[in-house]
C-alpha positions, 0 to 999 in steps of 0.5 A: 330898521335894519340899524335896530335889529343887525348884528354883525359880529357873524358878518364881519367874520364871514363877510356874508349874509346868512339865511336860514328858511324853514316852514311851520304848521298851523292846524286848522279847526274846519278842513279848509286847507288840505292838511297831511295825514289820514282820514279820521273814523268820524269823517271830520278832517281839520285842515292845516296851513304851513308857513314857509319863511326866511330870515336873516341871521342878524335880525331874527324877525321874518324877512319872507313869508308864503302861505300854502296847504300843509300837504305842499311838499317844503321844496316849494321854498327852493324854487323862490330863493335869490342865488348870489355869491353874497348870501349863503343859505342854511336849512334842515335836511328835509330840503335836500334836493341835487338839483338845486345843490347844482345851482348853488353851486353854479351861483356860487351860493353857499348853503350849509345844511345835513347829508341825508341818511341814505345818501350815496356819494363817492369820497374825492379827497379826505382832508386833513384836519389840522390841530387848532381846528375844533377837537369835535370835527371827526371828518373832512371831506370832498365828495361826488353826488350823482344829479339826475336831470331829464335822462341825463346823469351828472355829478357835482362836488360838495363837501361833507363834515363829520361833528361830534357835538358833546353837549348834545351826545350827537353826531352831524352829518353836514353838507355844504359847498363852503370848500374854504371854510374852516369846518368848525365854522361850517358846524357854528353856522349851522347850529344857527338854524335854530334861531328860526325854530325859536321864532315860530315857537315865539310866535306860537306861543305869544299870539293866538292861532290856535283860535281864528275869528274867520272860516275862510283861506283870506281871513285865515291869512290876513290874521296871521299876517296881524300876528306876524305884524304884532311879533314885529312890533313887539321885537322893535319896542323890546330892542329899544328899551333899556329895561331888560324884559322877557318877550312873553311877559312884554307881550302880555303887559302889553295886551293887558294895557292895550287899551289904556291911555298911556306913554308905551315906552315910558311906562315899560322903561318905569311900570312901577312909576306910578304906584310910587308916585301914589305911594308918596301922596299917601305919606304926605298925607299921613304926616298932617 
């Protein structure tokens, strides 16, 4: 399996593993999980279920998965990631947390992810940027953020990178602990996040949560599971066809034919098989 899916173009430059972790809402039809926001006027609150995930850049499917409340905060995930000197972890800065930053740090994990807007820091060193680095790279910097834990006060370095993305008209703020990386670099890496982003919204928009045949936490779950499971299945038979196909219009060929008796793979290689082999006998006719 992981033959079919890696890609290790990124691997072979950084010679790292990258993760990106995100989460993502499902609203709910009854007030079953507790869900965010305020109470309606009328009373009747739906509930939501967020799913926190992990995935690897190169393989682009779901590596983990927690289910929880929609109201639990996404810091949740922190506490559940593998620190090691081969991984490193890339994440929106709604997760910003010092603490684990200082754990990243003493595991000698990279992460890359953006600087709060209100952050307050002390600027260590500015690096000079040299020519052949991206001309989008504004800034380069070693600063100092203060880490309090239990009545006491301590400070880590990190590194802070200024891009200025003219495709979007925008500029970045990101953090990171990549102290030897070029920052160009850390700014691509970044810009992977949004593969995972592409994910839940494949998975929102090809498999039906919107609508869900239990009114229970269990059943709730377990169908959502299916839909992970499908999304899985569809990805492998897509990356082993060599019949170019556009996922939703896989998915849907798919659910139309479900339960037809036919060669799956053979029929999406050659849908039009069989209309032609019709097509032949037709004119064979036609001639006597």
């Amino acid at each position: 399996m992981d033959n079919l899916f890696s890609d290790s173009r990124i691997k072979d430059v950084i010679n790292k593993q990258i993760e990106i972790f995100d989460s993502t809402t499902i609203s709910l039809f009854q007030d079953i999980l507790k869900c965010v926001g305020r109470k309606p006027n009328n009373g009747k609150r739906k509930g939501g279920i967020k799913t926190h995930a992990i995935i690897n850049v190169d393989e682009k499917v779901h590596k983990i998965v927690w289910f929880t409340h929609s109201a639990r905060q996404d810091h949740f995930l922190l506490d559940k990631l593998e620190l090691n000197a081969n991984t490193i972890y890339v994440f929106d800065k709604g997760y910003n947390d010092y603490k684990t930053f200082k754990k990243f740090v003493e595991n000698q994990t990279g992460f890359v992810t953006r600087l709060k807007d209100n952050a307050v820091y002390d600027t260590v060193l500015d690096k000079e940027i040299d020519e052949n680095i991206h001309s989008g790279v504004l800034e380069d910097k070693i600063i100092e953020l203060e880490v309090k834990e239990q009545n006491q006060i301590s400070k880590i370095k990190l590194r802070k990178i200024v891009f200025y993305d003219r495709k979007l008209k925008r500029r970045f703020e990101f953090l990171t602990n990549l102290f030897e990386m070029r920052p160009d670099l850390v700014s691509a890496i970044y810009k992977l996040r949004w593969q995972i982003e592409t994910l839940f919204k494949q998975l929102k928009q090809n498999f039906p949560l919107k609508y869900f045949l239990g009114d229970n936490e269990n059943a709730i779950k377990i169908q959502i599971y299916c839909a992970l499971i499908a999304n899985l299945l569809m990805t492998v038979i897509q990356k082993q066809l060599k019949r170019k196909w556009a996922f939703s219009n896989l998915v849907s060929f798919c659910r139309i034919h479900l339960f037809n008796y036919i060669h799956l793979m053979q029929f999406l290689e050659m849908p039009n098989k069989d209309w032609l082999k019709s097509q032949i006998q037709i004119e064979q006719l036609t001639l006597f």
